[in-house]
N, CA and C atoms as a LAMMPS dump frame, in Angstrom:
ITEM: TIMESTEP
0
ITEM: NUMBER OF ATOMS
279
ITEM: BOX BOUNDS ff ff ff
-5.0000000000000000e+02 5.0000000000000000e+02
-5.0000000000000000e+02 5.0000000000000000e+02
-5.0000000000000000e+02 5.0000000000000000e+02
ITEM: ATOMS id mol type element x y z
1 1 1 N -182.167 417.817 458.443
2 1 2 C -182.609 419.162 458.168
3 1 3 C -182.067 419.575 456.795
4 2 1 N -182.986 420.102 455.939
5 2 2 C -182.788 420.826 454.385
6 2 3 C -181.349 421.459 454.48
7 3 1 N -180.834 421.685 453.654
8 3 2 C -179.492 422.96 453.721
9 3 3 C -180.546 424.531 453.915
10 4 1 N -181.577 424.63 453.008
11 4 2 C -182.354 425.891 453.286
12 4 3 C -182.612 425.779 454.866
13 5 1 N -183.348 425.442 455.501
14 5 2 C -183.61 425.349 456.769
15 5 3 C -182.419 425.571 457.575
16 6 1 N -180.666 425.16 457.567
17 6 2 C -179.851 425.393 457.723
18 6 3 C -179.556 426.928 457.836
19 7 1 N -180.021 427.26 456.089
20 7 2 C -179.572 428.725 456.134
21 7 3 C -180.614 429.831 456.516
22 8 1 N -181.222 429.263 456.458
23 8 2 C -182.733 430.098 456.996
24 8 3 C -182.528 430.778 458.986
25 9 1 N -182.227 429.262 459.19
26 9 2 C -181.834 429.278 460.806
27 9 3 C -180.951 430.343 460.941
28 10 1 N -179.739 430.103 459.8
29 10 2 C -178.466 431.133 460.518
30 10 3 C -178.495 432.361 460.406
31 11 1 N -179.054 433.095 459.196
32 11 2 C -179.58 434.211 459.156
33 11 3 C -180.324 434.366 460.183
34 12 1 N -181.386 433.85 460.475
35 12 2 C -182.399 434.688 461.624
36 12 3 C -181.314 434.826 463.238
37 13 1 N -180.552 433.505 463.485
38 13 2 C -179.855 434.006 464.241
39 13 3 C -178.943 435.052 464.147
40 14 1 N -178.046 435.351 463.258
41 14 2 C -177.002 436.126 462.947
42 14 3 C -178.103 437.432 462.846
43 15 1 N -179.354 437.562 462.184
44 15 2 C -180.028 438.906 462.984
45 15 3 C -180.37 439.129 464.285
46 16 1 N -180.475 438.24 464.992
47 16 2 C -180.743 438.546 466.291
48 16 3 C -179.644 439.276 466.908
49 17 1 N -180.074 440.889 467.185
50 17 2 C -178.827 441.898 467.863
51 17 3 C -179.788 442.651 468.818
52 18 1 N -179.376 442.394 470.25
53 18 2 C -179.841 443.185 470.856
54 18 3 C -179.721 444.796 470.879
55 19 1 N -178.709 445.643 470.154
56 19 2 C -178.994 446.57 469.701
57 19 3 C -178.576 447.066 468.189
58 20 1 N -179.458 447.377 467.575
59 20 2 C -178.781 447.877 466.383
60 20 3 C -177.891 449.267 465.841
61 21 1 N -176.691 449.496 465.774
62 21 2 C -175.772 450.785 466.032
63 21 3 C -175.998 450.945 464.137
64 22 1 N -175.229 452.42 464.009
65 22 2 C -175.132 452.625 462.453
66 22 3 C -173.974 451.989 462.163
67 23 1 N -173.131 451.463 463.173
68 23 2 C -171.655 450.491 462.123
69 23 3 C -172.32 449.14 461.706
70 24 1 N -173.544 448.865 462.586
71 24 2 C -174.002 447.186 461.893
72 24 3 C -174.571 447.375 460.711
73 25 1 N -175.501 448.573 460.714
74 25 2 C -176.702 448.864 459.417
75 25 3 C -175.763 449.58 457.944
76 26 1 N -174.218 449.964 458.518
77 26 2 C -173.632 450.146 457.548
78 26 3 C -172.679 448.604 457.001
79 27 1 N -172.289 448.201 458.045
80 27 2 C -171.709 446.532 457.611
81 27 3 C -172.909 445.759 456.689
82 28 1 N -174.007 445.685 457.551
83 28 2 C -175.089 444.723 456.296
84 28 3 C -175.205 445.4 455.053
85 29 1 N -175.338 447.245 455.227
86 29 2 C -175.526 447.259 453.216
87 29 3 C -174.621 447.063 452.46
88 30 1 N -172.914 447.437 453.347
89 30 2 C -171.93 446.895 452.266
90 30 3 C -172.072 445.541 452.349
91 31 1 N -172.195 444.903 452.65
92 31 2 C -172.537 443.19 452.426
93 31 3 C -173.852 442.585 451.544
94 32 1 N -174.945 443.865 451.663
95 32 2 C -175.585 443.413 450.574
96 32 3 C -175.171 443.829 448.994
97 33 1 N -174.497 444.779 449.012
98 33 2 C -174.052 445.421 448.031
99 33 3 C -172.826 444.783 447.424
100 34 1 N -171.951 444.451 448.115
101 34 2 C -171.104 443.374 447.839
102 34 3 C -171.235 442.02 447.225
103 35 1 N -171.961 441.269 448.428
104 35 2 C -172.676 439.8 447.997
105 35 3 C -173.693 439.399 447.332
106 36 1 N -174.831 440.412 447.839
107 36 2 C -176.4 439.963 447.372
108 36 3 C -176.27 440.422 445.259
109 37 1 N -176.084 441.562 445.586
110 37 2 C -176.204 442.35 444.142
111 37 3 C -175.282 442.154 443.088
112 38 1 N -174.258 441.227 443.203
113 38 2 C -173.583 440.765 441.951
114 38 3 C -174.903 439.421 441.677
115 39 1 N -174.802 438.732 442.232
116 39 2 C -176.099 437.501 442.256
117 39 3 C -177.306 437.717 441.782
118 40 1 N -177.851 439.167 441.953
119 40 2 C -179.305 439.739 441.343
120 40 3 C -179.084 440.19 440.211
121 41 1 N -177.959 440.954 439.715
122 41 2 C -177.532 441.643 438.535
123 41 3 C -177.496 440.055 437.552
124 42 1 N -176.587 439.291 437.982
125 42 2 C -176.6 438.138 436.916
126 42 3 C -177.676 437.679 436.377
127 43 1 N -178.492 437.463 437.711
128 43 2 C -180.051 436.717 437.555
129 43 3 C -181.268 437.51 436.464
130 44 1 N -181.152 438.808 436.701
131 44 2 C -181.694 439.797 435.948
132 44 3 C -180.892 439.427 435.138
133 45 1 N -179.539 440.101 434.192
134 45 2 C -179.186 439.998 433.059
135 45 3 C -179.367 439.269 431.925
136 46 1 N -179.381 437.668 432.842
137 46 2 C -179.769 436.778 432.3
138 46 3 C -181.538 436.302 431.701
139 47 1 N -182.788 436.81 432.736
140 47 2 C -183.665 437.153 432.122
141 47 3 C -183.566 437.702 431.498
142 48 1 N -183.175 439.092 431.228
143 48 2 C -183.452 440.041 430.332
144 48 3 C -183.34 439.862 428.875
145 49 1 N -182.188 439.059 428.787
146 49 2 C -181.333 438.748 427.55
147 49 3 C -182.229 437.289 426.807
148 50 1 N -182.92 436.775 427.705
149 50 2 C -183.9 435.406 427.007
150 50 3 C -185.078 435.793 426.965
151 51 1 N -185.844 437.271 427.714
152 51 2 C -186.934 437.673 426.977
153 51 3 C -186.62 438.642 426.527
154 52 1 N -185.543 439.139 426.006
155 52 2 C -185.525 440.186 424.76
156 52 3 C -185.241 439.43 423.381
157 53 1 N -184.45 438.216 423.609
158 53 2 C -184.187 437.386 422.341
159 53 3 C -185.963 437.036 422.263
160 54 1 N -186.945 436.322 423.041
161 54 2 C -187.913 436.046 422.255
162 54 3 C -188.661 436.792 421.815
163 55 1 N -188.296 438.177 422.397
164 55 2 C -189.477 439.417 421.682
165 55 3 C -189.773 439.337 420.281
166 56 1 N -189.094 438.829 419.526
167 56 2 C -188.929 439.46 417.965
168 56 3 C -190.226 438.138 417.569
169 57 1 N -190.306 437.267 418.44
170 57 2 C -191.174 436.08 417.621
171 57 3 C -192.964 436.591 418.326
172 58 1 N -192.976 437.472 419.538
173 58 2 C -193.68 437.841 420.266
174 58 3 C -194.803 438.987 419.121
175 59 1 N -195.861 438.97 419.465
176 59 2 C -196.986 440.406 418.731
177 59 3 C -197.335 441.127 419.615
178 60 1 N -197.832 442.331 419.596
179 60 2 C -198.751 443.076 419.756
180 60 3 C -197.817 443.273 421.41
181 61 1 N -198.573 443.463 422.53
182 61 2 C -198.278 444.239 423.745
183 61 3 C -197.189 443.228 424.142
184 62 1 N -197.647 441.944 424.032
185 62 2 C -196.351 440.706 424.485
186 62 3 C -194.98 441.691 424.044
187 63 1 N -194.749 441.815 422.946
188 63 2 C -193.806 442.221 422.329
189 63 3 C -193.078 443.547 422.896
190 64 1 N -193.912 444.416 423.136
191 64 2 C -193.647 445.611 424.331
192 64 3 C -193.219 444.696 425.277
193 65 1 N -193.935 444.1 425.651
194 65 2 C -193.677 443.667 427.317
195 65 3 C -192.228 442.986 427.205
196 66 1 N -192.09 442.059 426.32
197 66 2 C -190.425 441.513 426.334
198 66 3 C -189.553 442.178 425.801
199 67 1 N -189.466 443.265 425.439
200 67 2 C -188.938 444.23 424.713
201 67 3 C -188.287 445.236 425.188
202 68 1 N -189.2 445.708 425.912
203 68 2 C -189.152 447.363 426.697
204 68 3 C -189.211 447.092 427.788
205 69 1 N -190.702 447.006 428.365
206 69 2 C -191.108 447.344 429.399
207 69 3 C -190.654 445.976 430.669
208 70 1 N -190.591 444.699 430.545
209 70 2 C -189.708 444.029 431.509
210 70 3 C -187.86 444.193 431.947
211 71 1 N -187.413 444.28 431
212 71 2 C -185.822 444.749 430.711
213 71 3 C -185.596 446.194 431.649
214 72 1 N -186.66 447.185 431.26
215 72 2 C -186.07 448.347 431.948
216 72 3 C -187.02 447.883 433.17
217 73 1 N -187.921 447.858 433.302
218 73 2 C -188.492 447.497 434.805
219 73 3 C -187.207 447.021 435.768
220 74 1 N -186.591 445.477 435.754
221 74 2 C -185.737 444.385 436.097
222 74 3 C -184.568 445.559 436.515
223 75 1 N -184.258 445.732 435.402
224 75 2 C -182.918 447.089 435.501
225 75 3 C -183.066 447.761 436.002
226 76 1 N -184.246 448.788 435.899
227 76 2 C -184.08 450.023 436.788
228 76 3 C -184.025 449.719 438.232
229 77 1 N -185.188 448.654 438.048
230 77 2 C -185.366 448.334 440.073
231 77 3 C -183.845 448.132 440.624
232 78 1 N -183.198 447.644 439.915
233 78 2 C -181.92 446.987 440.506
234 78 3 C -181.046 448.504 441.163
235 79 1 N -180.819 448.837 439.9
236 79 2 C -179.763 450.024 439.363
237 79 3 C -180.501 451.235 440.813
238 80 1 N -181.756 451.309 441.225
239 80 2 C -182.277 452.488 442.13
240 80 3 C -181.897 451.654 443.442
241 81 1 N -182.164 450.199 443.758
242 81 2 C -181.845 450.04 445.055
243 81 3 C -180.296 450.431 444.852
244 82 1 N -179.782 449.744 444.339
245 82 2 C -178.228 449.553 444.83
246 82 3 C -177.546 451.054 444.633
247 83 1 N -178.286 452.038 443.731
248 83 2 C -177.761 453.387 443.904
249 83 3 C -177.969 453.875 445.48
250 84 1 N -179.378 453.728 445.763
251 84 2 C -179.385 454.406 446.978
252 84 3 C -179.029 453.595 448.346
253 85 1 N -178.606 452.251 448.296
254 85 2 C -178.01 452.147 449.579
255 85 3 C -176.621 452.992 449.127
256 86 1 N -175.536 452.615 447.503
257 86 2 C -174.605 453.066 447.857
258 86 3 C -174.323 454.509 448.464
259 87 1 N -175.58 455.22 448.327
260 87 2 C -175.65 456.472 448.454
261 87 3 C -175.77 457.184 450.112
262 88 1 N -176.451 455.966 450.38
263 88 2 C -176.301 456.151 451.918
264 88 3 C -175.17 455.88 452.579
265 89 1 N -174.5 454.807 452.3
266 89 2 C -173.16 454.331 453.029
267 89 3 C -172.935 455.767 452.969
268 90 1 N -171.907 456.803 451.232
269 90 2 C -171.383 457.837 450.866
270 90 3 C -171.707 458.74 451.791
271 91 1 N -173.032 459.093 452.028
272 91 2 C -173.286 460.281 453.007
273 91 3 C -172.828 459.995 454.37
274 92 1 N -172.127 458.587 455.003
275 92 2 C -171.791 458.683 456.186
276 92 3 C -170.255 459.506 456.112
277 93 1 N -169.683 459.361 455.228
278 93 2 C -168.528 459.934 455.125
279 93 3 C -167.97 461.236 454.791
């Protein structure tokens, strides 16, 4: 069996909860917020930074597009999830 198939398996088991309480749905977002989102931030950063370096050789809308409009897209999406789970944990307290 793959290592994916491995991890694929354990996740779906490790979701299987016969009930879901607000201490589990608050344990998984600090865990995504913790684990998942240093890993997405890199992954983004790192696009961002190899299509903003090729913008300058890029014309016309390309050039927007590696420029502007992918960079803040990548970013913002990130920066709004991870604001508003942290924002939810905050309001439990």
């Amino acid at each position: 069996m793959s290592k994916w198939v491995e991890m694929r398996d354990s996740i779906v088991q490790t979701l299987k909860v016969e009930e879901v309480t607000e201490e589990l749905k608050e344990k998984v977002t600090q865990s995504i917020i913790d684990n998942v989102f240093p890993a997405i931030e890199e992954a983004v950063a790192n696009f961002v930074a190899k299509v903003r370096e090729q913008a300058p050789n890029e014309t016309g809308w390309c050039r927007i597009r590696d420029g502007i409009v992918l960079p803040l897209v990548l970013e913002g999406l990130v920066f709004v999830a991870k604001t508003v789970l942290a924002k939810s944990l905050a309001a439990k307290v």
